[in-house]
C-alpha positions as CSV (number, residue, x, y, z in Angstrom):
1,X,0.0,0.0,0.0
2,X,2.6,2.4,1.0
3,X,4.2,1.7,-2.1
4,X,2.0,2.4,-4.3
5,X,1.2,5.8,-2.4
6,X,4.9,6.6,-3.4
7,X,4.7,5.8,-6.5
8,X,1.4,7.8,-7.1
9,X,3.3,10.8,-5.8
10,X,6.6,10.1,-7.8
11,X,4.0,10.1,-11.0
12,X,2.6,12.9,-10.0
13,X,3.9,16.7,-11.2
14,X,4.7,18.1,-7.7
15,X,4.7,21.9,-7.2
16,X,7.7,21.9,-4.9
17,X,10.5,20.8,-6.6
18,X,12.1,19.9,-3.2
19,X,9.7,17.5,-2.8
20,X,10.5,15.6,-6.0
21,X,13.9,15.5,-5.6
22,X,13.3,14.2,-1.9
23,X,11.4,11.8,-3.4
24,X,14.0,10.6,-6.5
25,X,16.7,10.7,-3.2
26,X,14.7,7.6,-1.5
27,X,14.1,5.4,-4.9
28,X,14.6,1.9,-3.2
29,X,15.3,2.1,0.1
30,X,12.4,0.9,1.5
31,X,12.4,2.2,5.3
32,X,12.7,5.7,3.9
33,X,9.5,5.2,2.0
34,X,7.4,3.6,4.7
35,X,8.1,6.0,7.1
36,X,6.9,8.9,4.9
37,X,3.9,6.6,3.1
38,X,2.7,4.0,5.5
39,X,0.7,6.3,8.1
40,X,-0.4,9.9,7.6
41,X,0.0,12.8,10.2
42,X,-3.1,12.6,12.8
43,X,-4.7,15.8,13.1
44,X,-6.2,16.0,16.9
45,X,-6.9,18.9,19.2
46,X,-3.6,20.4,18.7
47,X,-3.7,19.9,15.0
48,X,-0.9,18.4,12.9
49,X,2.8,18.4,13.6
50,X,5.6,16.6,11.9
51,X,8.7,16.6,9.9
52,X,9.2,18.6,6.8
53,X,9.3,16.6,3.6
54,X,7.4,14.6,1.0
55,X,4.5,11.9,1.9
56,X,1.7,11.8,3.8
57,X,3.4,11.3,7.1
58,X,5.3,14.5,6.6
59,X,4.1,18.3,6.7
60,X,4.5,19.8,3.0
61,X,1.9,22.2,1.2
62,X,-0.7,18.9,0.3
63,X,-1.2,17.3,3.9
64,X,-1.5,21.0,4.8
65,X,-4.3,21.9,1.7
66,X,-5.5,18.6,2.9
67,X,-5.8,19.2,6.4
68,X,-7.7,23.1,5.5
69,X,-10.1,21.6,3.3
70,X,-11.3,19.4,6.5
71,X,-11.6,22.1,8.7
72,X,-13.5,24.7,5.1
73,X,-15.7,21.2,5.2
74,X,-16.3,21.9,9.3
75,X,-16.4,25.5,9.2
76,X,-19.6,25.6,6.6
77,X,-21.3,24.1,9.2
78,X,-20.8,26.4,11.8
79,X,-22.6,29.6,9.9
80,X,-21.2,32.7,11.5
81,X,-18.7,35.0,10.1
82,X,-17.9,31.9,7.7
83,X,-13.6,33.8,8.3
84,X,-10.8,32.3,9.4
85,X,-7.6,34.1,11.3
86,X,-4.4,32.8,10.2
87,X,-0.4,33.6,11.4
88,X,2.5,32.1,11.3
89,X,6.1,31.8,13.2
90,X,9.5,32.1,12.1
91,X,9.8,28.3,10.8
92,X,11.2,26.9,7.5
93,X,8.3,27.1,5.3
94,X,5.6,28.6,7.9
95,X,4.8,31.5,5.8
96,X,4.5,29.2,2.4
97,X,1.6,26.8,4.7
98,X,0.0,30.1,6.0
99,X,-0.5,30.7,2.6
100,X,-1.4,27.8,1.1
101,X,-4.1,27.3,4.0
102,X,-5.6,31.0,3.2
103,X,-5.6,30.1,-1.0
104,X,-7.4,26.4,0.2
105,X,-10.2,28.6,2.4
106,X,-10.7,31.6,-0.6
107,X,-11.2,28.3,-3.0
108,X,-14.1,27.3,-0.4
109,X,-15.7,31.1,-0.2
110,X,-14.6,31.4,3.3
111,X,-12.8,34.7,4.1
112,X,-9.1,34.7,5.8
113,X,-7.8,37.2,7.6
114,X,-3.7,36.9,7.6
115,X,-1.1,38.4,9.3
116,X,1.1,40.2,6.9
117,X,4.1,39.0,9.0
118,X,5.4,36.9,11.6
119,X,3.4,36.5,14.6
120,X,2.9,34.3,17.6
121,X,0.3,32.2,19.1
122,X,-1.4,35.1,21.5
123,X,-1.8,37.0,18.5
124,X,-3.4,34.5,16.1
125,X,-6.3,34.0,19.4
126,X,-6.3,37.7,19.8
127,X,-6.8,37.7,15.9
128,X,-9.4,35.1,15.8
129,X,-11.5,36.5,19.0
130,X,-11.3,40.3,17.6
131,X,-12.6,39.2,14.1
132,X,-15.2,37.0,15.7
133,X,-14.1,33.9,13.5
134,X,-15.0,30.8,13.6
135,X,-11.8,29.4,13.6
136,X,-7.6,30.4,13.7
137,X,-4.9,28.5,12.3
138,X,-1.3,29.0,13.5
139,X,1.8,27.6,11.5
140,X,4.4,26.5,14.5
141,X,6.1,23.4,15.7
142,X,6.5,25.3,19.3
143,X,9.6,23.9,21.0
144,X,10.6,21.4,18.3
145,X,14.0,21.2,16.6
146,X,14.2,23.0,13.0
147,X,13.5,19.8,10.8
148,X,9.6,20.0,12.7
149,X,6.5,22.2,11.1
150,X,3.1,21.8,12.4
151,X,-0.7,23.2,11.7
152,X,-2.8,23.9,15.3
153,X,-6.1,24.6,14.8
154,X,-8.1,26.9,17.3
155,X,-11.9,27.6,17.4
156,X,-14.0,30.8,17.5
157,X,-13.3,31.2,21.3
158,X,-9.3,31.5,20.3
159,X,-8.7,28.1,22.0
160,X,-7.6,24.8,20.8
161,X,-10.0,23.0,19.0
162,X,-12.2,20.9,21.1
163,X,-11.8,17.5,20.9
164,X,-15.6,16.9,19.5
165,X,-14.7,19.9,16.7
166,X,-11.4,18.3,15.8
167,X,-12.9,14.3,15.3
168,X,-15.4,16.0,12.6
169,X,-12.5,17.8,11.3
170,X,-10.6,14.6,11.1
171,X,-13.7,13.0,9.0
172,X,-13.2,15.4,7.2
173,X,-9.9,14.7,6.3
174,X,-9.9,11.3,5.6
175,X,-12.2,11.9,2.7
176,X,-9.8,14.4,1.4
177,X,-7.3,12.8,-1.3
178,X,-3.7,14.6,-0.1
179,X,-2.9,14.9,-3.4
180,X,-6.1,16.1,-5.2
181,X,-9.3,16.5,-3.0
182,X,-9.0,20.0,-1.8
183,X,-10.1,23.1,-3.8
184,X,-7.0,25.4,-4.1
185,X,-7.0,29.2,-5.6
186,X,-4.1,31.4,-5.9
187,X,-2.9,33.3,-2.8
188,X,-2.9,36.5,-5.5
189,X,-6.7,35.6,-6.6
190,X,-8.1,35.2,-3.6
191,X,-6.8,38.7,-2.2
192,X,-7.9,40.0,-5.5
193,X,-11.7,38.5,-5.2
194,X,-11.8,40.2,-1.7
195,X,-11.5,36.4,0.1
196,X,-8.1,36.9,1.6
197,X,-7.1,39.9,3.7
198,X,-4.3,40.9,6.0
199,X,-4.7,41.6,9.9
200,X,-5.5,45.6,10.2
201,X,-3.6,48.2,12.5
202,X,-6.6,48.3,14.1
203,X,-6.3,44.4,15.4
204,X,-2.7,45.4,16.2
205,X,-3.0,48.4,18.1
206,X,-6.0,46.4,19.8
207,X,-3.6,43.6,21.1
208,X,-1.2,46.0,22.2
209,X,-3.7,48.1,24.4
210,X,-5.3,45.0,25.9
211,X,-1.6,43.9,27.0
212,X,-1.0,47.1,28.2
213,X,-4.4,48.0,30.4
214,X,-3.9,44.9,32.6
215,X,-0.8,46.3,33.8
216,X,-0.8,46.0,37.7
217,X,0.6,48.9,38.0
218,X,0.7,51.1,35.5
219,X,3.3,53.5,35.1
220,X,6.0,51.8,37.5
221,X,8.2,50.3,34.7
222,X,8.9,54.2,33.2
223,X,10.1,55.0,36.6
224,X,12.4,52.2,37.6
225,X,15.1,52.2,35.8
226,X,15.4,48.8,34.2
227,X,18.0,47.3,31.8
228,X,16.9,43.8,30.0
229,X,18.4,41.8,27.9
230,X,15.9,39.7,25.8
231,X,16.0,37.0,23.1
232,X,13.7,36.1,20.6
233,X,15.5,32.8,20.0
234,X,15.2,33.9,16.4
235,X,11.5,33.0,16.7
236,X,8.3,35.9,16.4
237,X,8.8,38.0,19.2
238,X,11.1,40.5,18.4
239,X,8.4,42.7,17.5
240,X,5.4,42.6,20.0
241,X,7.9,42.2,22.7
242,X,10.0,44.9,22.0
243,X,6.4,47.1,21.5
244,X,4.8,46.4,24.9
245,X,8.3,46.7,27.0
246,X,8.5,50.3,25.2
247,X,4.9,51.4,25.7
248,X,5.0,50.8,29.6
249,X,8.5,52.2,29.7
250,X,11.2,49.9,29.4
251,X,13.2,51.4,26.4
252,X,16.5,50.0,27.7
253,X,16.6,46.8,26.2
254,X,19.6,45.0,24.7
255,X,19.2,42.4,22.3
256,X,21.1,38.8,21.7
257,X,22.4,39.8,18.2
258,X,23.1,36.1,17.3
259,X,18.9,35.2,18.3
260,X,17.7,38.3,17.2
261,X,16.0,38.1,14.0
262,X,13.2,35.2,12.6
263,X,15.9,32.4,11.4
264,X,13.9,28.4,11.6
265,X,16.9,26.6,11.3
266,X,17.8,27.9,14.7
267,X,21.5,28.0,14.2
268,X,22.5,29.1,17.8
269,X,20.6,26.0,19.3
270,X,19.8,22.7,18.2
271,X,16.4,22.5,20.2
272,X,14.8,26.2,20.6
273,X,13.0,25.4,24.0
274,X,14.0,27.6,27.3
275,X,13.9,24.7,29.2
276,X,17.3,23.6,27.7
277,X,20.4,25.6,29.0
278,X,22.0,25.8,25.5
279,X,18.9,28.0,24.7
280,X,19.8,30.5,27.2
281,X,23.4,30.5,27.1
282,X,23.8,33.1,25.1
283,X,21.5,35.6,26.9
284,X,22.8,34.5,30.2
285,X,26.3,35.4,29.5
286,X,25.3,38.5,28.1
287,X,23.4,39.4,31.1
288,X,26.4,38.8,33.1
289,X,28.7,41.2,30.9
290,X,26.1,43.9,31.4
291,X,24.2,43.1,35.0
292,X,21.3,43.1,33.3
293,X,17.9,41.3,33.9
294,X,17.6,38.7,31.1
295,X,14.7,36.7,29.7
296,X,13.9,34.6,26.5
297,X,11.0,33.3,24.9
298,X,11.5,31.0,21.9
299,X,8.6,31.0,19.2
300,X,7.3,34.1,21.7
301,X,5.2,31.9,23.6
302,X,3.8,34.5,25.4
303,X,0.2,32.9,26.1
304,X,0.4,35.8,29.3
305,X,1.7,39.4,27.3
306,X,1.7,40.9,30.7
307,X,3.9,37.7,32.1
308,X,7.0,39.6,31.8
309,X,5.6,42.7,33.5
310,X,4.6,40.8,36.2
311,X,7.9,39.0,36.6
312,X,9.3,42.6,36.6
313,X,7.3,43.3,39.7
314,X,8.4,40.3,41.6
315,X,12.0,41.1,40.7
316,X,11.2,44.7,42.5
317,X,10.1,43.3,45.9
318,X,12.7,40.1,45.5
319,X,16.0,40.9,44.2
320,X,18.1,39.7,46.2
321,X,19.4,36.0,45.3
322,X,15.8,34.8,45.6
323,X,15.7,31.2,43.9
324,X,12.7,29.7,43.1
325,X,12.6,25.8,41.8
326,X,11.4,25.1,38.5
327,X,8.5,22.5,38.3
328,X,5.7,21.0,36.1
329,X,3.7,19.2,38.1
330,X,0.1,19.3,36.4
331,X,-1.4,19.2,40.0
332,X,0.0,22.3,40.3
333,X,-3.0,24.3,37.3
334,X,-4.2,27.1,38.9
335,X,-3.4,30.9,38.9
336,X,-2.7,33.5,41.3
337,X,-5.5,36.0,40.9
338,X,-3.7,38.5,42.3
339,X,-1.4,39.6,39.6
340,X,-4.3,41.0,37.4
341,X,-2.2,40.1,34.9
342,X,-2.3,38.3,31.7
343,X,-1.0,37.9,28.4
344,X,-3.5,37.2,26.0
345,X,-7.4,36.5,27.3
346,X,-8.0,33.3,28.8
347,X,-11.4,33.0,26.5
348,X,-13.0,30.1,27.9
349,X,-12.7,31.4,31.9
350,X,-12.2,35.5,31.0
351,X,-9.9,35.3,34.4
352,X,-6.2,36.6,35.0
353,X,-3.6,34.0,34.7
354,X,0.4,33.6,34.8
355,X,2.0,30.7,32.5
356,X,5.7,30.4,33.2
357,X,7.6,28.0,35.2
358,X,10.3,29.1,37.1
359,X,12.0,32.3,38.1
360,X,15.4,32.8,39.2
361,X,16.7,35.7,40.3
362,X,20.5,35.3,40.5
363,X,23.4,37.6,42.4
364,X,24.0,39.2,38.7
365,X,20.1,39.8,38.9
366,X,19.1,38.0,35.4
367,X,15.7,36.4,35.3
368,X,15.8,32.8,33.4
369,X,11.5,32.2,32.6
370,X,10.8,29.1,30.9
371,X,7.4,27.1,30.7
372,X,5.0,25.9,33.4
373,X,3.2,27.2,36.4
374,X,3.8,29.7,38.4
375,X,2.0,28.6,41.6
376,X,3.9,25.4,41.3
377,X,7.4,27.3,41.6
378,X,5.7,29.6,44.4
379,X,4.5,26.6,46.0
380,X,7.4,24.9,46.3
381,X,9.1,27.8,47.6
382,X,6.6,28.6,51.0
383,X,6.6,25.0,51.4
384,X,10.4,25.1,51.8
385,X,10.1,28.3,54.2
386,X,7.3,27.1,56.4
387,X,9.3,23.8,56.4
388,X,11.9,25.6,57.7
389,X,10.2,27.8,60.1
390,X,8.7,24.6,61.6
391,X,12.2,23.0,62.4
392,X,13.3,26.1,63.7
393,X,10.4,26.2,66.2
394,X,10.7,22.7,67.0
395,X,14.2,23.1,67.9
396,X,13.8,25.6,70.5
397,X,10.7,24.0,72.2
398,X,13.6,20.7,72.2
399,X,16.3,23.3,73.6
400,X,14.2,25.5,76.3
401,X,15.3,28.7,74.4
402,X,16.3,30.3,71.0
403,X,19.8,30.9,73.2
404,X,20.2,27.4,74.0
405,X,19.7,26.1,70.5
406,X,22.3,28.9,69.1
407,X,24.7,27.8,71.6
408,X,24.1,24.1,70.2
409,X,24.2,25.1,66.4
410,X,27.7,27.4,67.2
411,X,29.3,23.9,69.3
412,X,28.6,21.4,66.3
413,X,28.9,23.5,63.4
């Protein structure tokens, strides 16, 4: 079976040449082929992901036509707007599936609205919520190395796709030949018919201001002095970052040069994810040379915009060697309302949230922020302290008097 699904696409006139020759490359060797022919990519609640290349098990521009023309099959059921929001990160090929998945949608009369560059998830929801769409598409692979691409699929709320929303989808799929079943127009036509559309100032300026009125306190950052050093781990967030920090008041910012700008083959780290040290290396020792506070995000996954700010605040009331441990325990899901702080709206709840996992606040004062839960860091950080409070007390009920115990401590220590 697999076989012949090769040799269909080998016969077939491929619009990527890089495909073809991929194809031509693996002539015979017959692992090579079943991996890319004997399953196809799954799409489920967070859509598709998988290696770039030819076959169905790969992501190219067919299993991503294939994958739009289930969810144009879903999304003329669900009346409405009948528009989709699209964007797209800094990965090879991102803008090229963006694209392709706003030319599939024109073909099937629904209208797109694109970002006209590089941005991350917060503002394809943002996008998708301020549009009232029924649905968002967002070309990213999140954390994965560079060879990865992948398709997630959100619904009108800005959220994943449910898991009921994304079986039909699926149907929807399977009934779509990858090479020929979906309805395809040019990108060019379906602008010029009207379909196709790029994100307005007016969403833009609309994300920036919601970021910037759940400030907890606004107008402290313009006073305070601070110097950052931030990375975009040449991923999308170079320019919404950069924005917001400037519009609360944090114009000294230096940037990692060699992370700076949108590059997907991610030349500075093998696996983009702020959880891995190589990540932050480079900020880190640049943080060091200037006694700056540093923080990364990778593909700008900034599901909070006002995370940083409130990590800003902390830092204010903490600076001094404060360590808290980095977790991700999924007991650990809730937020701490009392930030009043988010990046992006939490749709489905409408309630303030944090989304990082662990802060460190070291004696050259950098900030290291990578994914997780706040409250689990937090946690872990009172339970240490009231651990420790408890021993202390228990000591000197043992000894008689604080004296006495400090008199033991001094003897044996």
């Amino acid at each position: 079976m697999y076989l012949d699904d090769y040799k269909r696409w080998m016969d077939t006139e491929l619009e990527d040449p890089a495909l073809t020759e991929e194809l031509k490359g693996i002539a015979g060797k017959d692992d090579e082929i079943k991996d890319r022919f004997a399953v196809a990519l799954k799409f489920g609640t967070a859509g598709l992901r998988g290696v770039l290349g030819a076959g169905s098990n790969r992501m190219n521009i067919y299993v991503v036509r294939q994958a739009t023309q289930g969810l144009a099959n879903w999304v003329k059921t669900q009346g409405g707007s009948q528009l989709v929001a699209i964007s797209y990160d800094s990965r090879i090929n991102s803008e090229v599936f963006a694209k392709t998945a706003a030319s599939v949608l024109a073909a099937n009369g629904i209208k797109v609205r694109i970002y006209d560059a590089l941005m991350p998830v917060p503002a394809l929801s943002f996008a998708t919520r301020y549009y009232q769409a029924n649905a968002g598409i967002m070309v990213t692979a999140s954390h994965n190395p560079a060879k990865y691409n992948g398709y997630k699929a959100y619904g009108p709320d800005g959220c994943q796709m449910t898991d009921d929303a994304a079986a039909i989808v699926y149907d929807e799929i399977q009934k779509t030949d990858v090479l020929t079943g979906a309805k395809y127009m040019s990108f060019a036509e379906g602008v010029e018919e009207g379909l196709i559309r790029f994100v307005g100032d007016d969403c833009k300026d609309a994300l920036y201001e919601a970021i910037e009125s759940r400030q907890v306190r606004p107008g402290l950052c313009k006073t305070a002095g601070l110097k950052l050093v931030y990375s975009p781990l040449n991923g999308s967030g170079l320019v919404p970052v950069t924005q917001v920090l400037k519009d609360i008041g944090i114009t000294d910012i230096t940037i990692v040069p060699e992370q700076e700008y949108p590059n997907g083959y991610f030349t500075t780290c093998s696996y983009p994810n702020p959880e891995i040290f190589a990540a932050l290396e480079l900020g880190l020792n640049l943080a060091k040379e200037t006694g700056n506070i540093q923080f990364s995000s990778p593909h700008t996954d900034i599901h909070d915009p006002l995370r940083y700010l409130s990590i800003l605040r902390i830092f204010q009331h903490s600076r001094n060697q404060l360590s808290i441990p980095a977790t991700t325990d999924s007991k650990f899901s809730s937020y701490p309302s009392y930030f009043n702080s988010r990046a992006s709206f939490s749709p489905r709840l409408n309630t303030p949230r944090i989304d990082f996992a662990s802060i460190k606040i070291f004696p050259f004062d950098t900030i290291s922020i990578s994914n997780g839960h706040f409250t689990a860091a937090l946690t872990s950080f009172l339970a240490a302290s009231i651990s420790l409070i408890l021993i202390i007390l228990f000591s000197v009920v043992i000894f008689g008097n604080l004296p006495s115990l400090m008199s033991f401590l001094s003897s044996h220590l």
